[in-house]
C-alpha positions in Angstrom: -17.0 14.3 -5.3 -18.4 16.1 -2.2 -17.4 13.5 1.0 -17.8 13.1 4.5 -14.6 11.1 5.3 -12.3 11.8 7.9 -10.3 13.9 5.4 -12.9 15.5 4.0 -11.8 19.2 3.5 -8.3 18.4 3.2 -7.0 19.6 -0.4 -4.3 17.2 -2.0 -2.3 17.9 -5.6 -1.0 14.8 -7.0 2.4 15.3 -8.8 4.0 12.6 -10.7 2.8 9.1 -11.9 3.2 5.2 -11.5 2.4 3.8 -8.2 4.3 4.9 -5.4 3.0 8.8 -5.3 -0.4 7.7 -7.0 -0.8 5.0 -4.2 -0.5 7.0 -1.6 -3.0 9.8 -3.2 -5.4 6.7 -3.5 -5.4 6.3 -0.1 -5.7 9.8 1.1 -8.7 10.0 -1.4 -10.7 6.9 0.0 -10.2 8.5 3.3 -12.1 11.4 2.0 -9.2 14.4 0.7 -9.9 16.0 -2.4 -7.8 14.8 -4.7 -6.3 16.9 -8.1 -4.2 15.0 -10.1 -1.9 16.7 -12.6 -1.0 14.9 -15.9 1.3 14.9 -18.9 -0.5 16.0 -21.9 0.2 11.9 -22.6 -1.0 11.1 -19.1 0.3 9.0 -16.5 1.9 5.6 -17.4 -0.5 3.7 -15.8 -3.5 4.5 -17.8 -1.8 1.3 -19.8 0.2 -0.5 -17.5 -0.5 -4.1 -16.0 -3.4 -6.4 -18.0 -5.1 -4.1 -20.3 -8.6 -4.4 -22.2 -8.5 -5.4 -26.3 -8.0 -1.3 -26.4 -5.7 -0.7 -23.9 -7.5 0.8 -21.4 -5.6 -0.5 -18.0 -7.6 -2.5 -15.3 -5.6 -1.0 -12.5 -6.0 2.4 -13.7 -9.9 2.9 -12.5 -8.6 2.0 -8.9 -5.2 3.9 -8.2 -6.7 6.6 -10.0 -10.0 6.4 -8.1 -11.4 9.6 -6.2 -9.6 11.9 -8.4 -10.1 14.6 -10.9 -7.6 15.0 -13.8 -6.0 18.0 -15.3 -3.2 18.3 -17.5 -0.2 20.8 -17.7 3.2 20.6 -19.8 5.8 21.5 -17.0 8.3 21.7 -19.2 6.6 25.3 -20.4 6.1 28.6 -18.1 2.8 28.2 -18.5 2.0 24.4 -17.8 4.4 25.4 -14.2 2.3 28.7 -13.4 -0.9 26.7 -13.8 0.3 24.1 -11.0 1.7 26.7 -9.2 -1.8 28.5 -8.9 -3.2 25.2 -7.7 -0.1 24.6 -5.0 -1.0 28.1 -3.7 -4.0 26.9 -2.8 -3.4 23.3 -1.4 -3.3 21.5 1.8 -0.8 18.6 0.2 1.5 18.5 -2.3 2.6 15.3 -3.0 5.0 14.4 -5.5 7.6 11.3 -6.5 9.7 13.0 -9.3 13.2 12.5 -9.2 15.1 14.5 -6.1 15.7 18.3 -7.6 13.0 18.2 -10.7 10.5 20.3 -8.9 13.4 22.6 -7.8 14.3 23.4 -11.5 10.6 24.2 -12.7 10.3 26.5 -9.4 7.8 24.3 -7.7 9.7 23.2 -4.5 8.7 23.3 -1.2 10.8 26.8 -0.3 8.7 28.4 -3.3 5.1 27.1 -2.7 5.5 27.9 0.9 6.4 31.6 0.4 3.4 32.3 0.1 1.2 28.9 1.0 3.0 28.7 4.6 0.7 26.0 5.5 1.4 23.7 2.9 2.8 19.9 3.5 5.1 19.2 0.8 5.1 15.3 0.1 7.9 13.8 -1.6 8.4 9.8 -2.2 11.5 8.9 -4.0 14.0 5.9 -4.6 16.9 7.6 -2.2 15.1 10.5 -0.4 16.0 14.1 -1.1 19.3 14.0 0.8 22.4 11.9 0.6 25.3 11.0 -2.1 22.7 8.7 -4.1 19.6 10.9 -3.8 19.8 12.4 -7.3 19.8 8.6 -8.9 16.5 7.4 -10.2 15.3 4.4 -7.9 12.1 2.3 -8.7 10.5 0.1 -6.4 12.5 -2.7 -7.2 15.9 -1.4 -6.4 14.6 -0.2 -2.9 13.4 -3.5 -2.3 16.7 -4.9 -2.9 18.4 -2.0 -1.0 15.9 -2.6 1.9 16.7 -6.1 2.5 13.7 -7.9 1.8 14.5 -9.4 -1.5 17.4 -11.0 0.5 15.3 -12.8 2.6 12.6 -13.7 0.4 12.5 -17.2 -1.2 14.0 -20.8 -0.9 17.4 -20.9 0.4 18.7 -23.0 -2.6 17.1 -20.2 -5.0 18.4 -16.8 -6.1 16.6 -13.5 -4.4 13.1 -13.4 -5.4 10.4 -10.8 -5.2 6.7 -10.5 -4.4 4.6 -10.8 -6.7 3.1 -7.4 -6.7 5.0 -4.1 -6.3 5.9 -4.3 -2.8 8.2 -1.3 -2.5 6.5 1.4 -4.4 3.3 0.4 -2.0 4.9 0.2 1.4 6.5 3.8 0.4 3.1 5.1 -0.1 1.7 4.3 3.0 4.5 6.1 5.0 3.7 8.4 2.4 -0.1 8.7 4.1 1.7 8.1 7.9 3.8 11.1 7.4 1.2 13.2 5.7 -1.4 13.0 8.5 1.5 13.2 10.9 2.3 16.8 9.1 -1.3 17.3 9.1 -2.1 16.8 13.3 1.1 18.9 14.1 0.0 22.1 11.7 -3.0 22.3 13.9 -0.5 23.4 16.8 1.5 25.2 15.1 -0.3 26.4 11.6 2.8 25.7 9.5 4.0 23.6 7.3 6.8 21.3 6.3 8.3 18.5 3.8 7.6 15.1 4.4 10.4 12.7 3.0 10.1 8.8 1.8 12.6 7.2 0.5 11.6 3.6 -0.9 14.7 2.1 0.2 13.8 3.3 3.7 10.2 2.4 4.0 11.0 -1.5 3.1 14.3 -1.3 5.4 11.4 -0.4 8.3 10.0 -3.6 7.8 13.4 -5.6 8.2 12.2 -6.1 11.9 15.5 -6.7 14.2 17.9 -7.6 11.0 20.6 -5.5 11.6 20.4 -6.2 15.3 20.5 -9.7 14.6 23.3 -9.3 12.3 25.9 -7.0 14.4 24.9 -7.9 18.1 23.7 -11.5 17.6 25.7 -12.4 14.6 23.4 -14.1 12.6 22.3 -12.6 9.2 19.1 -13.7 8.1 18.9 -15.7 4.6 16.0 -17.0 2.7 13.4 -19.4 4.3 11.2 -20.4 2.0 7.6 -20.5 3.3 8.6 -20.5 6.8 10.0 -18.4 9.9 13.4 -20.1 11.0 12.4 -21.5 14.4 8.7 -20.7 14.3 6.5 -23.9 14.0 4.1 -25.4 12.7 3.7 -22.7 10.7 3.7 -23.0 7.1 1.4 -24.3 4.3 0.2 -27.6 4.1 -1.1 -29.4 1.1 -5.0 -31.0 1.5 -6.2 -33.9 -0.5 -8.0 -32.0 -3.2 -5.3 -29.9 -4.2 -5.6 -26.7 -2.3 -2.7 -25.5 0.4 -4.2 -24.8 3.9 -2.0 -21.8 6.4 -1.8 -23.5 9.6 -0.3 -21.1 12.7 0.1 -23.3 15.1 3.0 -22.5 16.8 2.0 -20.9 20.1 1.7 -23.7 23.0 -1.8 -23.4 23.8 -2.2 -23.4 20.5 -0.1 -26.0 19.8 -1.7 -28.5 21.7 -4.9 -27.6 20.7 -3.8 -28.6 17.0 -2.9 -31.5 18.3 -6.0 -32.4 20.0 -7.5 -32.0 16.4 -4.7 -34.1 14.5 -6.4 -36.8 16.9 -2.4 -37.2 18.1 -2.5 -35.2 21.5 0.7 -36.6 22.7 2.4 -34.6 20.4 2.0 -31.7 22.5 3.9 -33.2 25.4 6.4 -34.9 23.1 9.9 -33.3 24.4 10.5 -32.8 20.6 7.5 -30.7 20.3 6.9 -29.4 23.8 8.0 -26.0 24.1 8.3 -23.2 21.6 12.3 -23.5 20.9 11.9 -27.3 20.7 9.5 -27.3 17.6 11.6 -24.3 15.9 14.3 -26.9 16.3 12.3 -29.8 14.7 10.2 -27.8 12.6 11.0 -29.8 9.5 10.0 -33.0 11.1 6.9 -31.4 12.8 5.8 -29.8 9.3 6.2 -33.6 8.2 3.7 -34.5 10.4 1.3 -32.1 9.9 1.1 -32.7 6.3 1.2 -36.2 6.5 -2.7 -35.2 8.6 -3.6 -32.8 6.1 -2.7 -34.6 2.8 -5.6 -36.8 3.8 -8.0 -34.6 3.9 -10.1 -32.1 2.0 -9.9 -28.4 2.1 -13.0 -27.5 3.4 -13.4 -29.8 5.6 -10.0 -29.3 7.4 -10.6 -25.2 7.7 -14.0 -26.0 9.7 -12.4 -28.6 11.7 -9.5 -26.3 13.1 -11.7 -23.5 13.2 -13.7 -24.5 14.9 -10.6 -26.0 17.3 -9.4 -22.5 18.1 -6.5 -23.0 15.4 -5.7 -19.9 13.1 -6.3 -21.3 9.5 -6.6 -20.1 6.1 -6.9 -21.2 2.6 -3.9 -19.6 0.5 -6.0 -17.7 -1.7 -6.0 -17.0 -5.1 -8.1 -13.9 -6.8 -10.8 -16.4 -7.6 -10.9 -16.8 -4.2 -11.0 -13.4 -2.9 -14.1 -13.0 -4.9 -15.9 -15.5 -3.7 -15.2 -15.6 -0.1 -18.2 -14.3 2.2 -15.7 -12.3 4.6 -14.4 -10.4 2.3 -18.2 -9.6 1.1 -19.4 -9.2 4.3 -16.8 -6.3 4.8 -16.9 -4.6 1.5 -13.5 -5.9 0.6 -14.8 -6.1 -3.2 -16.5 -2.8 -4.6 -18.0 -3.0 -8.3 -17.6 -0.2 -10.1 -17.8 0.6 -13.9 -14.6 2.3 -15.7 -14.6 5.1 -17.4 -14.2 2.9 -21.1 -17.3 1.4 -19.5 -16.2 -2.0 -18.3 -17.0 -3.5 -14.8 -14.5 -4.5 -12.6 -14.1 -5.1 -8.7 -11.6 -3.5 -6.9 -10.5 -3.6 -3.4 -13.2 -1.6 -0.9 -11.5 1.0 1.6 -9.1 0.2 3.9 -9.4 0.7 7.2 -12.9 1.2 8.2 -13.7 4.3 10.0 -17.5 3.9 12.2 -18.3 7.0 12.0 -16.8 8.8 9.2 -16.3 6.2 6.3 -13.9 6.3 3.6 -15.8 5.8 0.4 -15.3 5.4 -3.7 -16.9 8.4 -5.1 -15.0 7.7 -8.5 -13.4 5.6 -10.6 -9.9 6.9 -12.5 -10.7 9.7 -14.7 -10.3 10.4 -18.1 -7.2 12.2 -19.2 -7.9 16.3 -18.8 -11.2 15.6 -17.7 -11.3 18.3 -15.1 -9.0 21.1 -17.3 -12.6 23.3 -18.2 -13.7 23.2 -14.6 -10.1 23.8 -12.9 -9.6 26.3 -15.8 -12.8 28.1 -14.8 -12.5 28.2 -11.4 -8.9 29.8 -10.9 -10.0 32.5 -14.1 -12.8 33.9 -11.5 -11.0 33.6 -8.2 -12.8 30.9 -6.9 -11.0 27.8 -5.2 -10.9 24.6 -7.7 -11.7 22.4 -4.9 -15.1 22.7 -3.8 -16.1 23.0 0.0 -16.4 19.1 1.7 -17.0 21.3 4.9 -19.2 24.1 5.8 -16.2 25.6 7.5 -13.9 25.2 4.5 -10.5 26.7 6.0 -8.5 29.1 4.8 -4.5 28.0 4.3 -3.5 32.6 4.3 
């Protein structure tokens, strides 16, 4: 588990479980921190959530889990809390997504660990934050998306709210999570101290919402559902190809534009006055996306991405897993690592993101059994030493 990452050295202890704390230690290990993970003695919910083998074992759970060591502690007993509490001493990052005043009760909040650990950055990702009337209420992904004010805005206009298809909120709070965390990280070398870092969910989707509010209160116009599209952006949408496939086409910049055109074999679209300008094609998008499928309907999908590639037209297929795993960019990146889980099945997951030249993030491990790590942990606190080996020669101290 020895790394060379940019955040090699850098000591994290994972509190809590499901996706939006576990996320965000995911990341921080594929940059390279060293990563304990503390359990339930029934381990984290994940080790069986999503699409599961015949027994159970979870297909997600080797990657969020990955670059981790497991340990287990009871914190509802004095001694499952003194056993974290030797490892906080002792960490660079705690980060942790219980529910707003849980840690305070067990004596493992921030004003404790940083009695004596005043170097410590104290992570917390909730569904309200730790401040404010509702911040004691549990809050799951889902209900900060809501509160955010993306699920508004998110599918056709005719259809009730809808969602991503993947946990959107949970994720998003996790990397604010990471952005705050090596924030708090850069400022404790000017000052050697350290402090809480707070997500709420709610809040990290509500960042997203781009000029919303603004649009709303100054502009008077609230945004509603869209569909596929961005009202008064096109052609920008996805258009369907004669073998079945839908094709992205961005083409709603002028130069662009008109360079599309010069492809559709129609170039006297681009000086149509319907089409000529930016605000006019917002304003006739639907009869512009018309046209544009009416040209791609006719042809097949391979074909049509080399053509506008090769045209200087942004295009993409609307992948599917299937094609994730077979596309030669993602390969060519390392956007699909192979790895063998624990229960000794082989799976891809996704390869670090981003890339670093000259320190890479890497996978050194795959999600760990439950306990895995208790002898070694055990062992290394009974004779003094630090459970989290040196990544660096100069290993720091946090006194």
């Amino acid at each position: 588990m020895t790394t060379s990452g940019p955040l090699a050295g850098v000591r994290v202890l994972e509190l809590g479980s499901f996706i939006a704390g576990p996320f965000a230690g995911q990341l921080l290990g594929d940059f390279g921190a060293n990563i304990i993970k503390v359990e339930t003695p029934v381990g984290d919910p994940m080790r069986g959530w999503g699409i599961t083998t015949e027994d159970g074992d979870s297909l997600w759970w080797p990657t969020i889990a990955r670059n981790k060591r497991s340990v287990t502690a009871d914190l509802h007993t004095e001694q499952g809390r003194q056993f974290v509490r030797s490892l906080a001493q002792q960490a660079d990052v705690v980060l942790e997504n219980f529910r707003p005043g849980r840690i305070d009760d067990w004596g493992l909040d921030y004003t404790s660990v940083s009695t004596t650990n005043p170097g410590v950055i104290y992570v917390h990702v909730s569904g309200f934050g730790q401040t404010g009337p509702r911040s004691q209420e549990g809050g799951f992904g889902s209900i900060g998306e809501a509160m955010g004010g993306i699920r508004h805005t998110t599918g056709d206009p005719d259809r009730p709210a809808a969602r991503c298809g993947i946990s959107l909120g949970d994720s998003t709070a996790a990397q604010f999570a990471v952005m705050g965390t090596l924030a708090a990280l850069h400022e404790r070398e000017r000052s050697g101290r350290g402090q809480e870092v707070d997500v709420a969910i709610y809040e990290a989707v509500a960042a997203l919402m781009e000029s919303t509010m603004a649009d709303y209160e100054v502009g008077h116009v609230r945004r509603e559902r869209s569909g596929g599209v961005l009202p008064g952006v096109a052609p920008a949408n996805a258009y369907p190809t004669a073998d079945g496939s839908e094709i992205l086409i961005a083409g709603n910049a002028d130069a662009v534009f008109r360079r599309l055109c010069a492809a559709m074999g129609q170039p006297e679209l681009a000086d149509d006055a319907r089409y000529a300008d930016h605000a006019a094609r917002g304003e006739n998008a639907s009869e512009l996306d018309g046209l544009v499928s009416e040209w791609t309907g006719g042809l097949e999908s391979d074909g049509l991405l080399d053509l506008l590639a090769t045209a200087g037209v942004p295009v993409g297929r609307v992948y599917t897993a299937p094609d994730m795993l077979a596309d030669e960019h993602y390969a060519a990146r390392d956007m699909i690592a192979r790895r063998t889980a624990r229960a000794g099945f082989d799976l891809p997951m996704t390869g670090v993101v981003p890339r670093f030249t000259r320190t890479p993030g890497t996978i050194r491990d795959v999600g760990p059994d439950l306990g895995e790590h208790n002898a070694e942990v055990e062992q290394a606190l009974a004779a003094g030493q630090s459970p989290w080996p040196a990544d660096i020669a100069d290993e720091r101290s946090l006194s």
